[in-house]
C-alpha positions in Angstrom: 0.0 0.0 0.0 1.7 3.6 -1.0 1.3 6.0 1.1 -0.8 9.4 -0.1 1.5 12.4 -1.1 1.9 14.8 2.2 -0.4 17.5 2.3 -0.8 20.4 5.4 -4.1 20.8 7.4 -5.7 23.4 5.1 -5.9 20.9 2.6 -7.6 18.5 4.6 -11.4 17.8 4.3 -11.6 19.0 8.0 -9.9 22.2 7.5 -13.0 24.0 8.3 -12.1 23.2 11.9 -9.2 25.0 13.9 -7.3 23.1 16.0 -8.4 24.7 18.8 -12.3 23.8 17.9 -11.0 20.4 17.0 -9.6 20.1 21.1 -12.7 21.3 22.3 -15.0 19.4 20.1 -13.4 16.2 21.6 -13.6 17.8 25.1 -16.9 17.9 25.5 -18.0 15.2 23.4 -15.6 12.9 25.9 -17.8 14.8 28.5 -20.4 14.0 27.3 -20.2 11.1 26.4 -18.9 9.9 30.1 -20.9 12.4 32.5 -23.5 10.2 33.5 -21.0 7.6 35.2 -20.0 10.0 37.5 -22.9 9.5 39.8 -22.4 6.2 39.9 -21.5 3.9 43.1 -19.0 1.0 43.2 -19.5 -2.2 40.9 -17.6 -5.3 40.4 -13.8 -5.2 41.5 -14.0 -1.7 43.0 -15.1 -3.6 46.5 -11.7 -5.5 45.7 -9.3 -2.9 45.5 -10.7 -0.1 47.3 -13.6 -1.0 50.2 -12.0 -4.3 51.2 -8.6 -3.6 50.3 -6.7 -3.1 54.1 -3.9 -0.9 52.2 -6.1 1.7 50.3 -8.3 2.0 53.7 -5.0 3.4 55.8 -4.9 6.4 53.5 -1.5 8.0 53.4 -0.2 5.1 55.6 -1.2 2.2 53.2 1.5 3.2 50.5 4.6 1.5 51.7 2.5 -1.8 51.6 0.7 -0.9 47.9 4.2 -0.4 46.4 5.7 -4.1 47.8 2.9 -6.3 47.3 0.7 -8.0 44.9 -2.4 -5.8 44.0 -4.6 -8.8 45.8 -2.3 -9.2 48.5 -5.5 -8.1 50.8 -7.6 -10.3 49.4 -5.4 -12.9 49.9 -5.0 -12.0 53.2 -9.0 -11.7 54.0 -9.6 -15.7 52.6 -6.4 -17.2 53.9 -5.3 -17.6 50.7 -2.0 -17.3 49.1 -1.1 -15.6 45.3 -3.3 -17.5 42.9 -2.4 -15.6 39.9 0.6 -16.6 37.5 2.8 -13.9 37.3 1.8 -11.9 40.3 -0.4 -8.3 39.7 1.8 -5.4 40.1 0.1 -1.8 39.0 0.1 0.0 42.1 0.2 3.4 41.1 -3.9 3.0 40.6 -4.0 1.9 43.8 -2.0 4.9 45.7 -4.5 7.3 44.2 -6.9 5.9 45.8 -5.3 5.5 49.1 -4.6 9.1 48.5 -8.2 9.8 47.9 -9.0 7.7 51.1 -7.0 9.8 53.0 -8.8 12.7 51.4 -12.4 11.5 51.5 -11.8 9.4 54.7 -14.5 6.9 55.8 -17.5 6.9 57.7 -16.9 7.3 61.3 -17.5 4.1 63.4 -17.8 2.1 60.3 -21.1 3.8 60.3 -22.7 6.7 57.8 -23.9 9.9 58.9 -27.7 10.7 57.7 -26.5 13.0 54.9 -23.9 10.1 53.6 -27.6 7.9 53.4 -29.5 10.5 51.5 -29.4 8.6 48.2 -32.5 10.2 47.2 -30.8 13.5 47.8 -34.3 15.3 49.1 -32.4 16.3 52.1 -33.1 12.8 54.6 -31.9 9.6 55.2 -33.4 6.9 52.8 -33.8 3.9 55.4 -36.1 2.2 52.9 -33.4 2.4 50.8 -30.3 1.4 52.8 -31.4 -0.6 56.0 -31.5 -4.2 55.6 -34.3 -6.0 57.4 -32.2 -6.2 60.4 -31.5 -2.3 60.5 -27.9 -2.7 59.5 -26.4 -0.3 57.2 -25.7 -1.6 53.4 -23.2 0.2 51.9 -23.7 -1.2 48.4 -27.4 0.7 48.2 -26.3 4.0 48.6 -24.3 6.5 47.0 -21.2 5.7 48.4 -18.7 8.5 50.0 -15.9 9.6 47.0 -17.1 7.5 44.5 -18.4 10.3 42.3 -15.1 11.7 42.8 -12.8 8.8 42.1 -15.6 8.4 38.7 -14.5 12.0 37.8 -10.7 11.2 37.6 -10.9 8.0 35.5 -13.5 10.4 33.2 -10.9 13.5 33.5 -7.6 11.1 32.7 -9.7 9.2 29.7 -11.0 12.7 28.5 -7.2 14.3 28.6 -5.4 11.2 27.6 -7.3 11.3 24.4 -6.6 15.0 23.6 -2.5 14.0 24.0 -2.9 11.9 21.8 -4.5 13.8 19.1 -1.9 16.9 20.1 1.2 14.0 19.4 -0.7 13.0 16.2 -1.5 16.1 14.8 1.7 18.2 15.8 4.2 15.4 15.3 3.0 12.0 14.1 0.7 12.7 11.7 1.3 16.3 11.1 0.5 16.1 7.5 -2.1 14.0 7.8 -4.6 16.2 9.9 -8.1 14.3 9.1 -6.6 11.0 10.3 -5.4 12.9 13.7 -8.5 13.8 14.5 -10.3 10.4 13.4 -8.3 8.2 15.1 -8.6 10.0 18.6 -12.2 10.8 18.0 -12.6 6.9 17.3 -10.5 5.9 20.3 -12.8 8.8 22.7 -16.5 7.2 21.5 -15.3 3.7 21.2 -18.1 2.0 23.4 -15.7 -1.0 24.2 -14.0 1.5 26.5 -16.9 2.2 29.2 -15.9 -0.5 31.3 -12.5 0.9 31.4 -14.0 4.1 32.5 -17.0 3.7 34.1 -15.2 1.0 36.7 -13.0 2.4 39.2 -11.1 -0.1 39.6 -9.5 0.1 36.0 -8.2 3.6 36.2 -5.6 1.1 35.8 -6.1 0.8 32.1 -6.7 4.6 31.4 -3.6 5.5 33.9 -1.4 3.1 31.9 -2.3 4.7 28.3 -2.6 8.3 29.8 1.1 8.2 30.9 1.6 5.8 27.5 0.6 8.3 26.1 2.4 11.4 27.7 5.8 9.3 27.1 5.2 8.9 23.0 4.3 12.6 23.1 8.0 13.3 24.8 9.9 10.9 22.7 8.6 12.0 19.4 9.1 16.1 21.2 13.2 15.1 21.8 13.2 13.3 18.0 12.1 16.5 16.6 13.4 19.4 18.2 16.7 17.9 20.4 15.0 18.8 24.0 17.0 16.6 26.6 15.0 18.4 29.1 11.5 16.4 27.3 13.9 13.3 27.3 14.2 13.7 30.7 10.9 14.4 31.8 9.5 11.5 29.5 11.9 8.7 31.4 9.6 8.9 34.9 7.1 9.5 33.4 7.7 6.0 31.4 8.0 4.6 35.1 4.5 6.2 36.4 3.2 4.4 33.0 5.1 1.1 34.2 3.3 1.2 37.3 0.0 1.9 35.7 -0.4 -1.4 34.3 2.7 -4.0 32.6 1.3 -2.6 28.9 4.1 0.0 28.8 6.5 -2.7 28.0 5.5 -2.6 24.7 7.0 0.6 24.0 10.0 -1.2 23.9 8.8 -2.2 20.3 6.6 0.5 19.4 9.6 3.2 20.1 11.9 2.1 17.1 8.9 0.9 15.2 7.8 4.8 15.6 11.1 5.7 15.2 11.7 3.8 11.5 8.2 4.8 10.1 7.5 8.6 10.6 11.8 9.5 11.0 13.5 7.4 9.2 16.1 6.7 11.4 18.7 4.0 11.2 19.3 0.8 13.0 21.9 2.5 15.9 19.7 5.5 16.3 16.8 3.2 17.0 19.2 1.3 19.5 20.4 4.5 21.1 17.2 6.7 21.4 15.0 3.6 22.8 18.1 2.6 25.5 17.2 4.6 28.2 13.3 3.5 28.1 15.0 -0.4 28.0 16.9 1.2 31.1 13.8 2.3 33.1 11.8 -0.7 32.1 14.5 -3.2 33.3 14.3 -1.1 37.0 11.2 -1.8 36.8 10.9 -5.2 36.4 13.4 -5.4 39.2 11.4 -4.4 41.7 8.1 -5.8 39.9 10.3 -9.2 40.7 11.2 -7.9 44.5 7.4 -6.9 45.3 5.7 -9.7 44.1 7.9 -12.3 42.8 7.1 -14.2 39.5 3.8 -15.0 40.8 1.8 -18.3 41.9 3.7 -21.4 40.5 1.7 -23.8 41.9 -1.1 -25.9 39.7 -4.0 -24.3 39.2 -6.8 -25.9 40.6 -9.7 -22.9 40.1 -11.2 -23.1 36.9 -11.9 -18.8 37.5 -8.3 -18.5 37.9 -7.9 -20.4 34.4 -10.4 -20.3 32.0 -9.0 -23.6 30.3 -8.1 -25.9 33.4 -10.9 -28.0 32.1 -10.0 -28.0 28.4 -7.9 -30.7 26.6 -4.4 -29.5 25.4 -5.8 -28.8 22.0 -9.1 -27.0 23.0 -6.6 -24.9 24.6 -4.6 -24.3 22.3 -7.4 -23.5 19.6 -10.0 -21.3 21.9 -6.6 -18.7 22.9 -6.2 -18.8 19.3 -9.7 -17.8 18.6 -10.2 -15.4 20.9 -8.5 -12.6 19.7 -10.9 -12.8 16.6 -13.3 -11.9 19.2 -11.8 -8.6 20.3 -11.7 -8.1 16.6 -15.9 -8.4 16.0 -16.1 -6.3 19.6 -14.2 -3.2 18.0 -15.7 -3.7 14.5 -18.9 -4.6 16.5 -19.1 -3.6 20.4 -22.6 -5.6 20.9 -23.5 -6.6 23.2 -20.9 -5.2 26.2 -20.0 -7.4 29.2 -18.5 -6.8 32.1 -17.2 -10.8 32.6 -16.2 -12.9 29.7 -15.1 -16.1 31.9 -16.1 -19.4 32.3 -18.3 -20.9 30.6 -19.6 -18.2 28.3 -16.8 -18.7 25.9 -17.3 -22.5 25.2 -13.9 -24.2 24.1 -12.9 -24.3 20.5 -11.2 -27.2 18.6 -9.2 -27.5 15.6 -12.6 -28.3 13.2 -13.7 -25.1 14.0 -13.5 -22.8 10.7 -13.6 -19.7 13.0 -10.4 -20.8 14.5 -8.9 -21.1 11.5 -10.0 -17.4 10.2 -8.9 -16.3 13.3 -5.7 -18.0 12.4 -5.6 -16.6 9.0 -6.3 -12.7 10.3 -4.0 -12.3 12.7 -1.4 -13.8 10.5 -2.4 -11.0 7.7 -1.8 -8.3 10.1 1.3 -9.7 11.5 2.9 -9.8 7.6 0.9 -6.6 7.0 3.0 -4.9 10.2 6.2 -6.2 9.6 5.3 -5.0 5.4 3.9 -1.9 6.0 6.8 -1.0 8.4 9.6 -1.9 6.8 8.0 0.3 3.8 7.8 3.2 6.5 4.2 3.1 5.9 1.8 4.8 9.0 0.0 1.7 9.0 2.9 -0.1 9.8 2.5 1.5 13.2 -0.6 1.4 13.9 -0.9 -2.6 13.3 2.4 -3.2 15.1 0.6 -1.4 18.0 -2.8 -3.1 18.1 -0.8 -6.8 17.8 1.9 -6.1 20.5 -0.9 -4.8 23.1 -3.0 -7.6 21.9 0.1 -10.1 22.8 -0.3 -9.4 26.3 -3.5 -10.2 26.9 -4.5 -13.0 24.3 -3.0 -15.6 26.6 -0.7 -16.6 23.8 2.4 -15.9 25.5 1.4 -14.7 28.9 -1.5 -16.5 31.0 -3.7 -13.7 32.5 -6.0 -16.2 34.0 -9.2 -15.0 32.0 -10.3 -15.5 28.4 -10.4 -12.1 27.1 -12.2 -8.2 28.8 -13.2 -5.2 27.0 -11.2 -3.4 29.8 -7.7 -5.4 28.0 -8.5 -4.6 24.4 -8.3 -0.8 25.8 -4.8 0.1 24.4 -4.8 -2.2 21.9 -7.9 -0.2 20.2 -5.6 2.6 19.4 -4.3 0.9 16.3 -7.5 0.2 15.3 -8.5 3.3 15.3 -5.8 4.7 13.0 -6.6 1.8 10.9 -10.4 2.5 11.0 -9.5 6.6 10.4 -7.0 5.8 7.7 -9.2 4.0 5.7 -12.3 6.2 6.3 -10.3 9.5 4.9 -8.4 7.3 2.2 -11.7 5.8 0.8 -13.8 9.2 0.6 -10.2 11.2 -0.7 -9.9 8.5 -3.3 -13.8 9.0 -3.7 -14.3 10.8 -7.3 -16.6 13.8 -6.3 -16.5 17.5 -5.6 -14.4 18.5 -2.2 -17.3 19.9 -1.1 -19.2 16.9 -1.2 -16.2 15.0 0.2 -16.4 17.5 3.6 -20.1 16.9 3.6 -19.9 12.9 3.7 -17.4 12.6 5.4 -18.5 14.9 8.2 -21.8 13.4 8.3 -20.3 9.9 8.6 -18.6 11.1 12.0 -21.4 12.8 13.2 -23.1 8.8 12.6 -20.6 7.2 14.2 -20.3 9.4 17.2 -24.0 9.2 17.4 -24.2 5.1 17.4 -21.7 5.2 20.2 -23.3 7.6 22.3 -26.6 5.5 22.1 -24.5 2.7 23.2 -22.2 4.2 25.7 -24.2 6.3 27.4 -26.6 3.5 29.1 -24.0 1.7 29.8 -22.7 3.9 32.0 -25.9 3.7 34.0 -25.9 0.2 33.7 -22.7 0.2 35.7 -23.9 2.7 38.7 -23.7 -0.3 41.1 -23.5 -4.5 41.3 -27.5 -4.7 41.1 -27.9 -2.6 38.1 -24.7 -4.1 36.3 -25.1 -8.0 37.4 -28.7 -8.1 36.7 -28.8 -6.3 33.8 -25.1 -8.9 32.5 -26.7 -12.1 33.7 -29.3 -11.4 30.5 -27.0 -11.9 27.8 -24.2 -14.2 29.6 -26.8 -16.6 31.6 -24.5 -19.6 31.1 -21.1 -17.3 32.4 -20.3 -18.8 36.3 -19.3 -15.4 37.3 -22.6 -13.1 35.9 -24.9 -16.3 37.5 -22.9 -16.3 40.6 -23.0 -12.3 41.2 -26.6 -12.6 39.6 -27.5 -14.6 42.5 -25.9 -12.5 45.4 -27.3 -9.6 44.3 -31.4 -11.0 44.4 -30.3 -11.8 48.3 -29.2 -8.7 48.9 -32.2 -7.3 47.5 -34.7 -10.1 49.3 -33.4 -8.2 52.6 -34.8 -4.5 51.5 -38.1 -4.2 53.1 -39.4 -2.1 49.5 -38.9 -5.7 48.5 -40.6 -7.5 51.3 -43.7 -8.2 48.8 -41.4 -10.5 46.6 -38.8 -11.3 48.9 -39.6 -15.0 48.2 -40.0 -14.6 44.8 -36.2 -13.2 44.8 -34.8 -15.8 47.2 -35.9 -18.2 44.7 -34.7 -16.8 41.6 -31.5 -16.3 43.2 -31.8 -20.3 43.7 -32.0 -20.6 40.4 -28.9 -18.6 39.1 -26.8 -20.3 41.8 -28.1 -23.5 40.9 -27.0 -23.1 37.2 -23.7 -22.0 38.5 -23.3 -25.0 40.5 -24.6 -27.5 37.6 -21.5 -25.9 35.3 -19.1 -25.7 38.2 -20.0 -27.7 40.7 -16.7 -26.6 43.0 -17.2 -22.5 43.1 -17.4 -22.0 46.6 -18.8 -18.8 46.0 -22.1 -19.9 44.7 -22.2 -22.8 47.2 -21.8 -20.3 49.7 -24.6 -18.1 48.4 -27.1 -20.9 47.6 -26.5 -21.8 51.3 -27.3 -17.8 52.7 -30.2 -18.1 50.1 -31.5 -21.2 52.3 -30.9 -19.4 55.2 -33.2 -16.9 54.1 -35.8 -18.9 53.9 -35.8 -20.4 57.2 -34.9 -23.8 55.3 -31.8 -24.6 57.3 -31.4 -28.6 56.4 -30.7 -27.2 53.1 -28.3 -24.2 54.2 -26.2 -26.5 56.1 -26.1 -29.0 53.0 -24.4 -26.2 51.4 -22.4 -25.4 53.9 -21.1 -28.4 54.8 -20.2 -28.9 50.9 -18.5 -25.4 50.8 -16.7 -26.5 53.8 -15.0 -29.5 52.2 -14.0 -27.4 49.1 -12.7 -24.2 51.1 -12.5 -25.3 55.2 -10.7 -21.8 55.9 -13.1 -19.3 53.7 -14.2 -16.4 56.6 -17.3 -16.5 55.7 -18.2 -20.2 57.2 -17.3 -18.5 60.7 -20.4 -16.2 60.1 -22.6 -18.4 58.6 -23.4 -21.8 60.6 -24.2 -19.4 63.1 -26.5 -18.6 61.3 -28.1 -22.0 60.6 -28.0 -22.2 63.9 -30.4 -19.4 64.6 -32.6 -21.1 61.7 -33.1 -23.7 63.6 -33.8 -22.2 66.7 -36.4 -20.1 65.3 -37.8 -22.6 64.1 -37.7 -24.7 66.8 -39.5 -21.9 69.1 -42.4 -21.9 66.6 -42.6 -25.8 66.5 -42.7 -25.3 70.2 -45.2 -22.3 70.2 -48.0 -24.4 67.3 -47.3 -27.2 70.1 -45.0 -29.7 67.7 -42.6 -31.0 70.5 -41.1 -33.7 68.6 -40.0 -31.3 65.5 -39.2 -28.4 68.0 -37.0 -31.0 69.4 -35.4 -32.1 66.3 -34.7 -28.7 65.6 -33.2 -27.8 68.8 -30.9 -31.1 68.8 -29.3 -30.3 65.6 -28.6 -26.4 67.1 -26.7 -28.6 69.4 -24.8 -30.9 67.2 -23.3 -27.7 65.2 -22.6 -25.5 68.2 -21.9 -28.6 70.8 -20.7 -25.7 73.1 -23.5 -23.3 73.1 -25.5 -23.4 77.2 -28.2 -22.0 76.2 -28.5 -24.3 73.3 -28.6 -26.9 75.8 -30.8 -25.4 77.7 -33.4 -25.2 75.1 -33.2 -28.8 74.3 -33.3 -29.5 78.2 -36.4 -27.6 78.4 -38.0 -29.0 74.7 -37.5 -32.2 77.0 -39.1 -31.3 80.2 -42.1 -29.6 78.2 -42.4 -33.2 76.4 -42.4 -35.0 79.9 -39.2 -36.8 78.8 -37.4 -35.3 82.3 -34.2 -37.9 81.9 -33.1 -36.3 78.8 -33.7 -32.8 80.3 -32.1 -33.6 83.2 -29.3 -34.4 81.0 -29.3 -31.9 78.5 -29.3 -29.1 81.7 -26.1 -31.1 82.9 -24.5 -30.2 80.0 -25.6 -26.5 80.1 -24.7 -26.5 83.7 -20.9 -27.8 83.4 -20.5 -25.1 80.2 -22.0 -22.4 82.6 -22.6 -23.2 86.0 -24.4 -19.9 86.6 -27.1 -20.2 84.6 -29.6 -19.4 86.3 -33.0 -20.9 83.7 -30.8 -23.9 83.7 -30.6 -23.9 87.9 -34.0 -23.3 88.1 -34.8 -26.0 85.7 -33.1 -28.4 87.7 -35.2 -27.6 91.0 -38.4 -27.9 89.0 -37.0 -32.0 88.0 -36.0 -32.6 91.4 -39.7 -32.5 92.4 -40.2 -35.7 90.1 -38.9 -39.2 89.9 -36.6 -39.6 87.7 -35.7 -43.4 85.6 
């Protein structure tokens, strides 16, 4: 392919627009486009690295431990676990800002929210309807949660501002005589509606931090190509570093940089070498203390079939559904419908060799691996655009590096970019080459952005509300991925969180059961995710149906004996079977009020006044031995209780065999 003949921005078809319109056209269409996420609340991992995470919650005082351990270190910590992950997650500079914003926004005092922090309706009064739980205790997933339209504002702000560097580094250096495809390509990348989860989740300011400072270091390198400034060489190295931290993508600019280098400079072999050593420099610091914080991550077999999406597969199926996959983030940025926030097991169902997808997948990807390496060595734009969609792409297609998922919109973020100049490259080439009047040219071609912005704003924007909080985002997921583990599974926990909201009360049942019924689909595909075990026993629970709760809980026990959450939960069945051994008692059904009271006793052997209840169960059932014996045991766990002393006065009045 032959590149066009240079030409300057007032010959462009967009000429009509300044430069200056041009940044704040794609100000406030980024804006716009993103405004309506600001509102929203946590969802998905935000409760992961910022609610639950012990670090972030010190503030200031967390960072030490943020920069010199894994990113789920806390996690790890809270379920007795150890690193599951191969290769270790190290991007803590995401994680700082929002120990930094802890510190600013602090938390609710006693653990507990003040009235105005409640007032999700915002009419000036707690919402208790709203954010009680049927036991009065505060649910911090139902309200709008303290900061987090804040920390929504600065992944909008750094998406927003990373997208106009790019189109200054395009359209001052890159692509300086090609002003239409400057523009396209970052208007492209900024209403791309594969990027909401990127920026409407929290937790993956990661992503957007990474290409923001990505970005920042191509704008400095190409600044100290140009014009000499070792001051821009200097200020571009840490700021390579602060990209580093973002998120391991950055170490692909170890490729892109000569690539960049050899297409739009021409440079020879030792000035690639020479201008891309000190980045190589910084990068291999880097990895040293990537390697001292976190080592090289779990190497022990994986076990967890959500830790590694092909732990069931056969070596081929493997080996053909990572090679499909990619195809898949291809259809997603040709096609972004529908949007997901969880692309795990089993919603991706394995591939084998027969499958004539894989083999188009196959065939693609090859094309634009001899099309990059082509196109560069012909110091064609292209070259570099493809070159940086594929190497972004490596790192997440599980190819070479296992990132214990299948594929995330959130991963194809950076990789987008190429696609993008590919998509605005052959856009402006098709309607340049196009044999009609200039004027007409502006006219199409201006009317085919305003489309395409337009598309993507009727899909991006109710996304965004579809990711205000867990309910809205799980329920809304669980539609179009019913046979995914994870979207079933958080499916399911969010209709039991909802069963205990008393604006619910009318179909708490109703929700119990459907939750059931996700849970129970999880279970049928993956019959050992504790998770879901553990929910479909708290679902149980819920409905006063504790032989069934303590099923579950006795098989989540065998999978998982040290998960936290077992700790809270026979409790639990315990009081189940309390209450309903009380209202045997009270309808006047001794024998099932005793059955229910003897197995309170066989899970909590050391409760008195569990004992006591049975002893008493006994006596009211005239079977005074076994009361008698059952208030022995009460008495030698507390020999001061005084029901249980009284009790044995009553007995001593009858003649016991």
């Amino acid at each position: 392919m032959k590149a066009p003949a240079p030409h300057t921005e007032k010959s462009g078809l967009l000429s009509f627009l300044s430069y200056p319109f041009k940044v704040i056209l794609l100000l406030a269409i980024g804006t716009g486009f993103y405004i309506n996420a600001v509102p929203n609340e946590l969802a998905l991992d935000d409760g992961m690295v910022i609610e639950n995470n012990s670090y972030v919650l010190k503030g200031l005082a967390g960072i030490k431990d943020i920069l010199t351990h894994d990113a789920y270190q806390p996690v790890y910590d809270m379920l007795h676990s150890n690193q599951q992950l191969s290769g270790g997650r190290f991007r803590p500079l995401s994680i700082v800002t929002f120990a930094i914003e802890q510190q600013w926004i602090g938390t609710f005092q006693n653990g507990q929210p003040s009235p105005a922090d409640w007032d999700t309706n915002k009419n000036g009064q707690g919402d208790p309807e709203e954010d009680l739980n049927r036991d009065g205790v505060f649910n911090h997933r139902d309200f709008h949660v303290r900061g987090a339209a804040f920390r929504h504002g600065v992944n909008v702000f750094l998406y927003v501002f990373s997208v106009l560097i790019l189109f200054h580094m395009l359209h001052k250096y890159v692509l300086k005589d090609r002003p239409d495809i400057a523009f396209i390509t970052a208007l492209i990348f900024l209403v791309h509606p594969i990027h909401t989860e990127a920026v409407a989740n929290i937790k993956s300011r990661d992503e957007v931090m990474s290409f923001f400072f990505m970005m920042l270091t191509l704008l400095g390198f190409v600044r100290f190509t140009e014009k000499g400034s070792w001051w821009t060489l200097g200020l571009s190295l840490p700021i390579y570093a602060l990209a580093l931290l973002s998120k391991e993508y950055s170490i692909t600019l170890m490729l892109l940089l000569p690539v960049m280098l050899y297409v739009f400079y021409d440079k020879k072999w030792q000035a690639l070498v020479i201008r891309t050593l000190p980045y190589a420099l910084v990068a291999g610091v880097y990895i040293f203390f990537r390697i001292k914080a976190v080592g090289l991550g779990s190497n022990l077999p994986q076990t967890e079939i959500m830790n590694d999406p092909y732990l069931l597969a056969t070596v081929w199926q493997k080996k053909a559904t990572i090679l499909f996959t990619p195809l898949l983030y291809l259809k997603q940025l040709v096609f972004p419908h529908p949007l997901l926030a969880d692309y795990s097991y089993n919603h991706i169902p394995y591939r084998d060799f027969f499958d004539v997808e894989v083999w188009l997948s196959i065939g693609v990807h090859l094309a634009l691996l001899v099309s990059a390496i082509g196109l560069t060595l012909k110091k064609h734009p292209l070259g570099f655009a493809i070159s940086f969609y594929l190497a972004n792409l490596a790192l997440v297609c599980n190819l070479f590096v296992n990132i214990g998922g299948t594929l995330g919109e959130r991963l194809i973020f950076h990789s987008s970019l190429g696609f993008a100049m590919v998509a605005a490259w052959v856009i402006v080439q098709g309607i340049t080459s196009w044999k009609a009047a200039q004027k007409t040219k502006k006219i199409v071609l201006s009317a085919l952005l305003i489309l395409v912005t337009s598309v993507s704003a009727y899909k991006v924007i109710p996304r965004n509300a579809e990711w205000k909080n867990d309910r809205s985002l799980f329920l809304k997921d669980v539609q179009t991925a019913p046979r995914s583990v994870i979207a079933s599974n958080n499916a399911g926990a969010q209709l039991l969180e909802m069963a205990d909201f008393p604006k619910y009360s009318a179909q708490r049942e109703a929700l119990l059961q459907k939750a059931i019924e996700h849970l129970n689909r999880v279970i049928r595909i993956h019959p050992t995710y504790v998770p879901s075990v553990l929910n479909l026993g708290l679902a149980y629970i819920k409905l006063h149906q504790p032989d069934q709760a303590m099923a579950a809980l006795d098989r989540a026990k065998a999978l998982y004996p040290r998960h936290p959450f077992l700790e809270k939960a026979y409790p639990m069945v315990v009081d189940q079977y309390v209450y309903l051994g009380y209202k045997n008692g009270s309808e006047g059904n001794l024998d099932q009020a005793l059955e229910n009271f003897r197995k309170a006793v066989e899970i909590s052997p050391d409760n008195a006044k569990l004992w006591y209840e049975l002893g008493r169960a006994y006596a009211l059932s005239g079977r005074y031995l076994e009361a008698r014996q059952s208030w022995e045991k009460t008495l030698k766990l507390d020999p001061t209780h005084a029901e249980t002393l009284e009790g044995m006065k009553v007995l001593g009045r009858y003649r016991i065999r």
